[in-house]
N, C-alpha and C positions, 0 to 999 in steps of 0.2 A: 385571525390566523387559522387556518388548515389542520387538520390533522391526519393524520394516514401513515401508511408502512414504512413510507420514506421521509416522514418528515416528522418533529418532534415539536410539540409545544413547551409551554415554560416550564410543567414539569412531567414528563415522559414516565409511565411504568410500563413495561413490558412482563407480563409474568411469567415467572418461572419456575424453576424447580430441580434437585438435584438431581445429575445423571447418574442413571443402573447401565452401567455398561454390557451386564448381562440381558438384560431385556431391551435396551437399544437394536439389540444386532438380530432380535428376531422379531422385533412389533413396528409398525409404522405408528402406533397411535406414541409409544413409549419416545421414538423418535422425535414424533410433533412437539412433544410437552419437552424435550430434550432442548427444541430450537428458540425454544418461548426463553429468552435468558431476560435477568434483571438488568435492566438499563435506567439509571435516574439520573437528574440532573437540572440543578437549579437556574441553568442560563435557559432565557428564549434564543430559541433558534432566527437569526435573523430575516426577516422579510426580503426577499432580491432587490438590490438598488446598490443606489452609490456606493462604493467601498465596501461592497459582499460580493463573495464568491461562492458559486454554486459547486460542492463536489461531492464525489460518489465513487465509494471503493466496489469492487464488484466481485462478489463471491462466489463464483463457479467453480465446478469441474470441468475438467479439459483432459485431452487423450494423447497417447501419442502421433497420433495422425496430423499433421501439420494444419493440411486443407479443411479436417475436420474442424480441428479446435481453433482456428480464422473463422471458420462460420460462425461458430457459436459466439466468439470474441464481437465479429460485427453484428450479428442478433443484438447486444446486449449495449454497445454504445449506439443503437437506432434506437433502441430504450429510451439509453439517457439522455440522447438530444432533444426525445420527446418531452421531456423532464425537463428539462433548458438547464442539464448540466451543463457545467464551463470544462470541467475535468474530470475523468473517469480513470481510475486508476487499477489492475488488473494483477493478480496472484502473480507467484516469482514462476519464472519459465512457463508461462501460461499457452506456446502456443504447442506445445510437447506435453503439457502436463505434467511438468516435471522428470521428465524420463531416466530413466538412469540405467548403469551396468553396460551392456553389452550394445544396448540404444544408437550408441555415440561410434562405432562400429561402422554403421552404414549410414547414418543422417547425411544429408544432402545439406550443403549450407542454397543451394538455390532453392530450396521449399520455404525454407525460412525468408527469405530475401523475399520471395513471390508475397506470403503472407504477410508481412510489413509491409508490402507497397499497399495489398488493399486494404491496410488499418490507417496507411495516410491518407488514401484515395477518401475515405470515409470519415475524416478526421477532416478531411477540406471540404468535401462536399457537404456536411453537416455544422460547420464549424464550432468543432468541441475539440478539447486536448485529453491527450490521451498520454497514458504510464504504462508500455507496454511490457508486462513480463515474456523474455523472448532469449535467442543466442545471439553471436556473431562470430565467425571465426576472422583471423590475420593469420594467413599462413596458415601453418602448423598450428595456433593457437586459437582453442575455445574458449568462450568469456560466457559468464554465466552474467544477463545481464539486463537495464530496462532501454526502453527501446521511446525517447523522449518525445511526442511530437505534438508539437503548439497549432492552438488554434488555424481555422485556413491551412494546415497539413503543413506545416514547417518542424523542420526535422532539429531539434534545438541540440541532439545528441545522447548519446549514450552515458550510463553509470554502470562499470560491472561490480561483480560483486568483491569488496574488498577481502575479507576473513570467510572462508571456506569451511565447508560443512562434510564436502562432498569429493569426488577425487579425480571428475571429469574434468572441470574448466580449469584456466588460467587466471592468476589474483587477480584483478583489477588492481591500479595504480594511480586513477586517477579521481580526484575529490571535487566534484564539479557542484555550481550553484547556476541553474539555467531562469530564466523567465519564462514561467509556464500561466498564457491566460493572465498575462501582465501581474505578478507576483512572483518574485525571487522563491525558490525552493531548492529543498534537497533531496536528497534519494537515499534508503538503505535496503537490504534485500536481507531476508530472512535472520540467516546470522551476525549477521553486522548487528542486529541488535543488539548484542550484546559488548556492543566496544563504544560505548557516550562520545568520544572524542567523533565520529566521523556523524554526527551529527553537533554536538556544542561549535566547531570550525564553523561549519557554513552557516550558522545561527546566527553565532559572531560576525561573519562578513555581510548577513543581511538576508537572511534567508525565513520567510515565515511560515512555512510549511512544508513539512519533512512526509512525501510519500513513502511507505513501509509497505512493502512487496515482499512475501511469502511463500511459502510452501511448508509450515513447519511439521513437526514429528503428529503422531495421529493421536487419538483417543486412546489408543492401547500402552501410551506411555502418560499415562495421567499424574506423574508423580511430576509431569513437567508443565501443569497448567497452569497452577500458581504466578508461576515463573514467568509465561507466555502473557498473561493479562496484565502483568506489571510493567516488566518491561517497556514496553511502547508508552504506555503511562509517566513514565519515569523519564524519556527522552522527550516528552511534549513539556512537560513540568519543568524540570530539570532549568531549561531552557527559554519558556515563555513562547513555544508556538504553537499553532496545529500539527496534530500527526494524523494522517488518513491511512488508514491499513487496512489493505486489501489479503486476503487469506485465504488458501480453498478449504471446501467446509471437508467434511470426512461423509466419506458414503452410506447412507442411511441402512443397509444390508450388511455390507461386510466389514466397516469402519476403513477402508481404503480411503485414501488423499490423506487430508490433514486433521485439522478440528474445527474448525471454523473461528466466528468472533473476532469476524472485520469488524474495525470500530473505525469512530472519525472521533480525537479526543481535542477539548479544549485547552488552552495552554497554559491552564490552572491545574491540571488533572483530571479533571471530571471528563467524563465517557459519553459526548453526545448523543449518540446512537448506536448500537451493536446489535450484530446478526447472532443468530444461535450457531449448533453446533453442524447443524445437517443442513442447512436451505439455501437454496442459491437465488440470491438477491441483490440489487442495486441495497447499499448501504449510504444513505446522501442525507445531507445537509447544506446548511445555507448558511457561511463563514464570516462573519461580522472581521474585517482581516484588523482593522484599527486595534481588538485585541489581542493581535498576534506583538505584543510589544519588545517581545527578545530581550526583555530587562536582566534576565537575572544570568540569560548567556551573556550580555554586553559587559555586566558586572564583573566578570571573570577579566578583561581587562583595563577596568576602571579603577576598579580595587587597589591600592597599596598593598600588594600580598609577594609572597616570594616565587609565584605562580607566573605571574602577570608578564614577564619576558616572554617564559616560556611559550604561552599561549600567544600572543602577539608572535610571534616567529612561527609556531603551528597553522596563521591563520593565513600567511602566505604560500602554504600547500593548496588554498581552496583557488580553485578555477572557476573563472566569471565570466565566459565566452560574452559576446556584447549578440 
């Protein structure tokens, strides 16, 4: 078995070290030793074969230049096809960079439309699936949202973002469970983490891997990191699947974007692999899915509990496009 930047052996240490947010913002070296985070974890990463999937969250920056941040998007799944990812999965609003305020003003929804075609074009040509953090408008309406496309460039569909952080898009209303790369999955974007039900649904109707698309608060709000490494840990556990989360890191000079710390977590809790706080890297593993067993989401309606209607009537919101 291999070892290197994107893959993890039976047991992975990455070293690290705590962050000086005051000396982050003037040193690259304080930076480096910022991105070195701890990562352990007593499962081997599976060998590629039967019933493993290969995936890869991807930690970049991105601007708001549409064309720009398509370029860099397709740079980075020519990566991972190289890599014989199956699915790469990309920060929330990645092809904007998350933009916001006045942004939304002048956006063209045809730049956006143009830069989705060549992430399928590149999606079929390479055949890899792709999680695109991106927009869409209907009408009047902006959705903040991921942009689904399977293997051979098939467009499985969209998830916008349910629970709102922000005050440009439109909710999202619908709770979808697509086959991505032959495996049922689900989607959540940034703040949805923080509401278990919109991932426990599509668990329950058969879903083994929850991609988590981001853009969350930066390093200057650090009383929220605690919070931000749990969480996602907490919706793979919780549940019994993989979560792959994709994050943009925060910018090594000024702490602009986010914080970094895409992870791919196993569905016991443990933390397969995680990027630091500043680096912009493919985040990948190799997913033994047989583990993804959804025991203890399944249990929520197997149970004799006074819950168990409930949740059975919740599970008919989740949408199974064929």
């Amino acid at each position: 078995m291999r070892f290197d930047e994107a893959d993890v052996s039976r047991r992975t240490f990455l070293a690290g070290g705590a962050l000086t947010l005051a000396g982050a913002a003037g040193s690259q070296d304080e930076a480096a030793r910022a991105s070195a985070r701890v990562s352990f974890t007593r499962h081997a990463v599976a060998e590629k074969g039967e019933g493993c999937l290969r995936v890869a969250a991807c930690q970049i920056l991105t601007g708001p230049d549409v064309g720009q941040s398509t370029e860099k998007v397709l740079q980075w799944i020519e990566k991972a096809a190289a890599d014989a990812v199956d699915v790469i999965a990309f920060p929330e609003a990645c092809l904007c960079g998350y933009a916001g305020g006045d942004y939304w003003k002048s956006a063209r929804p045809e730049d956006f439309q143009q830069g989705e075609a060549r992430v399928i074009e590149a999606a079929q040509r390479l055949n890899i699936a792709v999680v695109l953090g991106t927009v869409h408008w209907e009408g009047e309406k902006l959705f903040n949202d991921l942009l689904v496309i399977d293997k051979g460039g098939v467009v499985r569909g969209r998830y916008s973002k349910t629970h709102l952080a922000e005050s440009w898009p439109t909710p999202g209303r619908v709770l979808p469970v697509y086959g991505v790369a032959g495996v049922k999955s689900c989607f959540i974007i940034c703040h949805d983490v923080r509401y278990p039900e919109l991932v426990r649904l599509p668990a329950i109707a058969g879903a083994q891997i929850c991609y988590f698309c981001s853009h969350e608060s930066g390093l200057r709000q650090e009383y929220k990191l605690s919070a931000y490494q749990a969480m996602p840990i907490a919706r793979a556990t919780e549940n019994g699947i993989f979560c792959v989360m994709a994050n943009a890191p925060a910018h090594p000079q000024t702490l602009a974007g986010s914080h970094g710390n895409s992870k791919i977590i196993h569905p016991d809790g443990n933390v397969l692999v995680e990027a630091g706080y500043f680096e912009e890297r493919l985040v990948t593993a190799t997913l033994r899915l047989a583990e993804a067993s959804r025991a203890v989401a399944r249990r929520a309606v197997k149970d004799e509990t006074i819950l168990r209607a409930w949740m059975e009537s919740g599970v008919q919101l989740v949408q199974m496009p064929e």
